[in-house]
MARMAR-351759 format. One record per residue (C-alpha): residue in three letters; y, x, z. Coordinates in steps of 0.1 Angstrom, whole numbers, padded with zeros to 4 digits, always signed. Example, Ala and Ser with C-alpha at 12.3 -4.5 7.8 and 13.67 -1.06 7.14 Angstrom:
2
Ala-0045+0123+0078;Ser-0011+0137+0071;
//
This chain:
424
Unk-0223+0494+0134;Unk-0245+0487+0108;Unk-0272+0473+0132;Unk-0247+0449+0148;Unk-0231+0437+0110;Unk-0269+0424+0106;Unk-0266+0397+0138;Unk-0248+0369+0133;Unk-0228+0371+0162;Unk-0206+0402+0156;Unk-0209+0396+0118;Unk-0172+0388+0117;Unk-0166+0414+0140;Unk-0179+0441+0123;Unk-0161+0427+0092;Unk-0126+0425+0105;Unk-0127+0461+0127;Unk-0155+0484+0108;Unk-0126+0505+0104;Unk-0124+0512+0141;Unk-0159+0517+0144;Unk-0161+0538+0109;Unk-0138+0561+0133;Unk-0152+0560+0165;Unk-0185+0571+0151;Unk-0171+0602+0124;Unk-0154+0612+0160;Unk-0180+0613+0182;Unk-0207+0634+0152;Unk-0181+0658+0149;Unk-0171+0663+0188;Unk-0209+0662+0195;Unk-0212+0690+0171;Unk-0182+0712+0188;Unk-0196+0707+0223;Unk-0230+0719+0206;Unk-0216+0746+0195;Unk-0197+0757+0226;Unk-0221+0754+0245;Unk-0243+0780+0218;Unk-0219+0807+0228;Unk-0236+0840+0230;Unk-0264+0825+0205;Unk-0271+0837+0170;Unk-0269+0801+0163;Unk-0230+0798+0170;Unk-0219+0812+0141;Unk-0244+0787+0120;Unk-0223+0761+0142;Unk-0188+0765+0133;Unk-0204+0770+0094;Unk-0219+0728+0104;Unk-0193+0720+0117;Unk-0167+0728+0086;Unk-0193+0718+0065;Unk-0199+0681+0079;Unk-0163+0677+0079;Unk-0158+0680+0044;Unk-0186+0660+0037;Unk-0175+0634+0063;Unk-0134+0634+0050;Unk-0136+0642+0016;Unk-0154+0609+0009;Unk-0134+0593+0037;Unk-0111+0562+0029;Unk-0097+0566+0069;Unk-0059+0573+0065;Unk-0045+0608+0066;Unk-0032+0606+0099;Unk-0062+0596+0114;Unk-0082+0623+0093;Unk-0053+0647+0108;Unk-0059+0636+0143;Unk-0095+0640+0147;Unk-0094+0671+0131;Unk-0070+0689+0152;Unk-0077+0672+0184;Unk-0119+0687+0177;Unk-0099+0721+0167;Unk-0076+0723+0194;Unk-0096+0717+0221;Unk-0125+0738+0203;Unk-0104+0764+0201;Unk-0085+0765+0238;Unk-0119+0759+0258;Unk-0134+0794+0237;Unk-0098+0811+0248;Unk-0103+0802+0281;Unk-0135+0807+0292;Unk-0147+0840+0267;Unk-0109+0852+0248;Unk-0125+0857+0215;Unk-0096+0846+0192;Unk-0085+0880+0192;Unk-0118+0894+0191;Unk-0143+0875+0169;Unk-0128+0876+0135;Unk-0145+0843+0121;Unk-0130+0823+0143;Unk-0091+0829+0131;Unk-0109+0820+0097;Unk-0124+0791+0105;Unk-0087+0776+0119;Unk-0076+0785+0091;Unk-0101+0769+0071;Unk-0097+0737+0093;Unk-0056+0740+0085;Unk-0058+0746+0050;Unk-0086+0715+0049;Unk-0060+0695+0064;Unk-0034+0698+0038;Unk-0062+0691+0009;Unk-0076+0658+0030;Unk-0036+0648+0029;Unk-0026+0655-0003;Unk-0064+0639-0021;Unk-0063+0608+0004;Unk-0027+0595+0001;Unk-0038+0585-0032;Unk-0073+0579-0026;Unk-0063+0554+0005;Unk-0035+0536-0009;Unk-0061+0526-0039;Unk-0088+0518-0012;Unk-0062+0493+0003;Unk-0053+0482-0031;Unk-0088+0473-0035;Unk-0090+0456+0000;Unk-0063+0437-0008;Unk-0075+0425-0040;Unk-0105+0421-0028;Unk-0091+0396-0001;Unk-0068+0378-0024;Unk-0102+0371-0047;Unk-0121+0359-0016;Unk-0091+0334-0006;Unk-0089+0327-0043;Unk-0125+0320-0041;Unk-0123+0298-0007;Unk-0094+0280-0024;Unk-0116+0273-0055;Unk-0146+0261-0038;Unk-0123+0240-0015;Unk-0106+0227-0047;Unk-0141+0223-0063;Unk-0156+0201-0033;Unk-0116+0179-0032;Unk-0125+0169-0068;Unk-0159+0161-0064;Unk-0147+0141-0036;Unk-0121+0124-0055;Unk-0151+0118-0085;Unk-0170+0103-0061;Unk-0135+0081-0044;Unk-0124+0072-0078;Unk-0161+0059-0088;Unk-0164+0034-0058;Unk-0127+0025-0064;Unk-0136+0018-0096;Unk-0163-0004-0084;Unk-0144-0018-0060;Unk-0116-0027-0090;Unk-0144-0039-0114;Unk-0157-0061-0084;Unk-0123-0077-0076;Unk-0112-0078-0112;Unk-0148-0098-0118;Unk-0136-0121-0086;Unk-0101-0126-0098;Unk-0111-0141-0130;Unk-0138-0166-0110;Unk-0109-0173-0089;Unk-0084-0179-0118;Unk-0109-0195-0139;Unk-0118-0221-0114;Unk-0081-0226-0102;Unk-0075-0234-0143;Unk-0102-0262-0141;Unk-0087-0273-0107;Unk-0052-0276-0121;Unk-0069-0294-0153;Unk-0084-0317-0124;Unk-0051-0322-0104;Unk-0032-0327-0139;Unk-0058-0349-0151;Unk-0051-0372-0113;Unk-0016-0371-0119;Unk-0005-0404-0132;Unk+0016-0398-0170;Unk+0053-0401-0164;Unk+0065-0406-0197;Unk+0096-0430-0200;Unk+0079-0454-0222;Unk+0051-0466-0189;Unk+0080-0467-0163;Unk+0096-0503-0160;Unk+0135-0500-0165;Unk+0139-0466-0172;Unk+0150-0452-0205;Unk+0150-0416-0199;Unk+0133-0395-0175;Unk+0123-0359-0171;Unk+0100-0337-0150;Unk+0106-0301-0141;Unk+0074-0286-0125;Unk+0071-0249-0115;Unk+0039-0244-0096;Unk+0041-0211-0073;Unk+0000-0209-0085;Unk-0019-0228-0110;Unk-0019-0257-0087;Unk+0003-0274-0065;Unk+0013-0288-0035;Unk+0041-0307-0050;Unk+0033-0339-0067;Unk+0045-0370-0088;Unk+0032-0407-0088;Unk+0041-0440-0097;Unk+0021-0473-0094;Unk+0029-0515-0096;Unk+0026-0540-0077;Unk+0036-0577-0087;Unk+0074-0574-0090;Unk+0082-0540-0081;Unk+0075-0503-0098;Unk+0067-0480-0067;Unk+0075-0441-0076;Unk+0068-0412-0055;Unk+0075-0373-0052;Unk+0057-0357-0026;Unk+0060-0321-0008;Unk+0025-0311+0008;Unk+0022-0284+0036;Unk+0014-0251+0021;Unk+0012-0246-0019;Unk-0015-0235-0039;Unk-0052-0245-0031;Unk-0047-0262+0003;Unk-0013-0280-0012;Unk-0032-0293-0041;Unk-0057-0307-0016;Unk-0036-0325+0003;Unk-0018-0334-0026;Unk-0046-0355-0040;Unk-0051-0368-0006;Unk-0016-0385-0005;Unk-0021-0394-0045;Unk-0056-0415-0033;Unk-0037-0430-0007;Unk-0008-0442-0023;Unk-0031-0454-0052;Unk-0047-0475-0026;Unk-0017-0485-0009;Unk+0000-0498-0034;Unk-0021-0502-0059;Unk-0049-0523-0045;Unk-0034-0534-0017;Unk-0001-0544-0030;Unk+0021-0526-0005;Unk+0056-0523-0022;Unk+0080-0517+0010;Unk+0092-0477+0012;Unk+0091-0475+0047;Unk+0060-0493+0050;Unk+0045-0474+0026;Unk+0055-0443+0048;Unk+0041-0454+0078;Unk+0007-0461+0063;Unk+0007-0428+0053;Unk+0015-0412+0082;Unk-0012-0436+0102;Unk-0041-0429+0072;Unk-0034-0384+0069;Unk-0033-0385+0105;Unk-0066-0405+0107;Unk-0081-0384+0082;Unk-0074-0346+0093;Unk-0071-0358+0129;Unk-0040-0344+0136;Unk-0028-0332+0171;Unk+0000-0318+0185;Unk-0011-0283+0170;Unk-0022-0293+0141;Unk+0011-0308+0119;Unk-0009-0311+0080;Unk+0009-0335+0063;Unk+0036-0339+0037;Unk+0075-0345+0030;Unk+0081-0378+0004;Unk+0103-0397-0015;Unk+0096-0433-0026;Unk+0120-0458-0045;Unk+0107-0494-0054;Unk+0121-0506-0088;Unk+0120-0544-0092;Unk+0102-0554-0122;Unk+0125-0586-0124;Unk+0156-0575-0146;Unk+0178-0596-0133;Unk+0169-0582-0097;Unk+0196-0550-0098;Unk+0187-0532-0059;Unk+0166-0502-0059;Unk+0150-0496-0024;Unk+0145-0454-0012;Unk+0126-0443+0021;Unk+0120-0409+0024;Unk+0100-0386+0051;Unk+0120-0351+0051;Unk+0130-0355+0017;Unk+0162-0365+0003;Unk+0172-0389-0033;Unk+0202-0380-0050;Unk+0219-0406-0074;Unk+0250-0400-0099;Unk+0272-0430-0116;Unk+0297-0423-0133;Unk+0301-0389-0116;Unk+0304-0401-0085;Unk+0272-0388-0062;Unk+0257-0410-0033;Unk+0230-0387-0014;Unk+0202-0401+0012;Unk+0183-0376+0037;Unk+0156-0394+0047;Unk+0140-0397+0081;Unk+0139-0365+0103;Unk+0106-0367+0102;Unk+0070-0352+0079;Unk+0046-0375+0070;Unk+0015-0363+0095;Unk+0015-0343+0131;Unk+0022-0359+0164;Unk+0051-0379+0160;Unk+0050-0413+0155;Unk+0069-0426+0120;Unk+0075-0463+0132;Unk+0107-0472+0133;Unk+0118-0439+0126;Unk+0118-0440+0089;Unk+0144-0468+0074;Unk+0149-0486+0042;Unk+0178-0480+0016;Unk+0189-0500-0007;Unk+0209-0491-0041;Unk+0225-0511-0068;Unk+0213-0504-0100;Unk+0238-0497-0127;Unk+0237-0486-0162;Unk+0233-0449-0170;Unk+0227-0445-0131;Unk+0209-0409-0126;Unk+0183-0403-0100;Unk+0171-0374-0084;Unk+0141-0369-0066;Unk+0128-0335-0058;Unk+0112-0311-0030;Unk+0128-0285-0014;Unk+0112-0257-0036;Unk+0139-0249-0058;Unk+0166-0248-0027;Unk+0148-0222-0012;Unk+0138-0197-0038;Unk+0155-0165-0032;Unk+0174-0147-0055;Unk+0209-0140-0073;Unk+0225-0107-0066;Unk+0224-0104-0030;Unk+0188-0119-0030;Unk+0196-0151-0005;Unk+0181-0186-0008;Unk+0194-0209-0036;Unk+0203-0235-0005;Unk+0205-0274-0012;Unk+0243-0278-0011;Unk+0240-0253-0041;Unk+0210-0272-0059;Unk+0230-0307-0056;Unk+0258-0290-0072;Unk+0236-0278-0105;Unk+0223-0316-0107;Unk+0257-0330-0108;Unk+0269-0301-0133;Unk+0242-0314-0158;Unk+0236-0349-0149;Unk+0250-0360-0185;Unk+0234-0342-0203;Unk+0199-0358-0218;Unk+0168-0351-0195;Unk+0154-0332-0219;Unk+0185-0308-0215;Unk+0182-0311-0180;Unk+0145-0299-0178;Unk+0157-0267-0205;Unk+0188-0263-0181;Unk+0165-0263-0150;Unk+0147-0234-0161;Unk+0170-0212-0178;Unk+0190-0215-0141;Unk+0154-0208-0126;Unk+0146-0178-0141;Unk+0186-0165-0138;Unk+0182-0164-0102;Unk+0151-0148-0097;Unk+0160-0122-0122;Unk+0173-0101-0096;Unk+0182-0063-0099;Unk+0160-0054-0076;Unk+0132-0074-0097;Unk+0114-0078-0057;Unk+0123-0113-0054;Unk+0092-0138-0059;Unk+0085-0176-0062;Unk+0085-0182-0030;Unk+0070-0221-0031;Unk+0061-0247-0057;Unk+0093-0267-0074;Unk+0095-0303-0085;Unk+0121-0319-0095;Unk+0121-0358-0110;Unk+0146-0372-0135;Unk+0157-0406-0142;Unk+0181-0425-0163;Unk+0186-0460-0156;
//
């Protein structure tokens, strides 16, 4: 046993049953030694036997930590058989006097073996089992032990990995600050005091990042003030880039080449972004927009609105007039002519007009978390169309943040908002 607990093979073996073997071998010394001495019969060495015999016995079981049973067992089972094969064959129990003695001897070392090893083998167990609760305790603490170093080592490169994307975020934030300085710095001012006619105006604009795809221009030609709101695909970086696409075209649109008709205004558009990304059929990069054309001439009182997928809203005297536009985004595969059309508006005093993208409409909020929806939106314009733009702007926001202050606070800005003001 103690050979084989050296190879690593039955290490575990030998581990887990070296009680069984412990057994096994104490059995077969001590039956080796009975069959010894039967077999020394008639020798003056048989006496000297059964004197072994006792003697290894009490060395072997008085040190033993086997249970009493087992102790009990192998003692009896050597004695009994011992004991019957000598009646047998020579019938010396009643003869040879040391022999009663030495069952004796065997019965009375059975009763001290059970009376010392109950204690003594209930402690060894104790110990066994302490001694296996401190070896899992051990495992557990060296499993623990290599988990944290584990986790060190985790929370180390996620705290590289964090240090790298915090490092990144701020690049990305800093240069989408300079871009929105940039786009902001495009933009054309929309102050009352440089718009012809116009005596109050206000701009509400929420972008979903620093910069937007939503956007706001104006420009002149000889007799009429051209202004524009515009809704480009996506928001953010890409919006903001096609945003300042559509601001360099209208600029030279109307600007330099004089171009003062909405819906042919439009129609460039659509002909130049379609040029310039070379749309297809799967590629649809473009923009929704409104365009009015003020006439510079005062006595001149129509307004002219063409809009691509984007509507105008006008208030007088409380009364609303609402225009949807063509069907139809600036950009993609389908062909603007004739599908965009002019219309006009008489312009009266303290007329309101509303030009804004569908950003606001479709934010999702309130209590049961559902879009804002346009019927909704032209509702809060008309609620607060007399109040001063100023007021409008504040009112605009306070309703902004009301409905995304949801309870479940898991409602986000879902897209940029514009929304364009003016008093007549």
């Amino acid at each position: 046993m103690i050979l084989l607990s050296w190879i690593p093979k039955f290490r575990n073996s030998t581990h887990r049953y070296w009680q069984y073997f412990y057994s096994i071998t104490i059995t077969s010394i001590i039956y080796s030694l009975y069959a010894i001495t039967f077999l020394a019969y008639n020798h003056p060495l048989f006496e000297a036997g059964l004197y072994i015999i006792t003697a290894m016995e009490m060395v072997f079981f008085t040190y033993s930590v086997l249970p009493s049973a087992v102790i009990t067992s192998i003692i009896l089972g050597g004695l009994f058989t011992f004991s019957t094969l000598l009646e047998v064959n020579f019938h010396i129990l009643s003869t040879f006097s040391l022999l009663p003695n030495f069952i004796a001897i065997h019965i009375a070392m059975i009763f001290i073996f059970i009376i010392k090893n109950k204690n003594h083998y209930q402690g060894f167990v104790n110990y066994c089992l302490l001694e296996n609760e401190r070896n899992r305790n051990q495992k557990l603490y060296d499993i623990t032990l290599n988990q944290n170093k584990t986790l060190v080592t985790q929370n180390f490169k996620i705290e590289q990995q964090k240090n790298l994307l915090s490092s990144q975020f701020h690049e990305i934030e800093d240069s989408l600050k300079y871009a929105s300085n940039i786009q902001s710095a495009l933009l054309p001012s929309f102050q009352s005091l440089t718009l012809s006619r116009i005596k109050d105006a206000f701009l509400y604009n929420r972008p979903k990042h620093l910069v937007s795809g939503d956007f706001h221009w104006h420009g002149t030609t000889q007799e009429h003030q051209v202004i524009a709101t515009g809704d480009c695909t996506g928001h953010g970086v890409p919006g903001a880039l096609m945003s300042m696409l559509g601001i360099s075209l209208l600029d030279r649109i109307v600007n330099t080449e004089k171009v003062d008709n909405p819906k042919v205004i439009i129609e460039r558009l659509h002909r130049e972004i379609n040029h310039l990304l070379k749309n297809t059929e799967h590629n649809n990069d473009g923009m929704a927009l409104s365009i009015i054309c003020v006439p510079l001439d005062t006595t001149k009182n129509t307004l002219t609105f063409a809009g691509a997928k984007s509507p105008l809203l006008i208030i007088k005297n409380e009364k609303v007039e609402f225009f949807r536009g063509s069907r139809y985004y600036i950009g993609g595969d389908i062909d603007l002519h004739e599908k965009c059309h002019n219309n006009t508006v008489n312009i009266e005093k303290d007329m309101l007009v509303y030009m804004y993208s569908d950003g606001f409409e479709d934010q999702f909020g309130g209590e049961k978390n559902k879009k804002y929806k346009a019927a909704q939106f032209r509702t809060l314009l008309q609620g607060i169309s007399h109040k001063t733009c100023n007021e409008q702007k504040i009112m605009l926001e306070q309703e902004f943040k009301q409905w995304k202050d949801t309870p479940s606070k898991a409602s986000f800005q879902v897209d940029d908002v514009l929304v364009m003001g003016l008093r007549f």
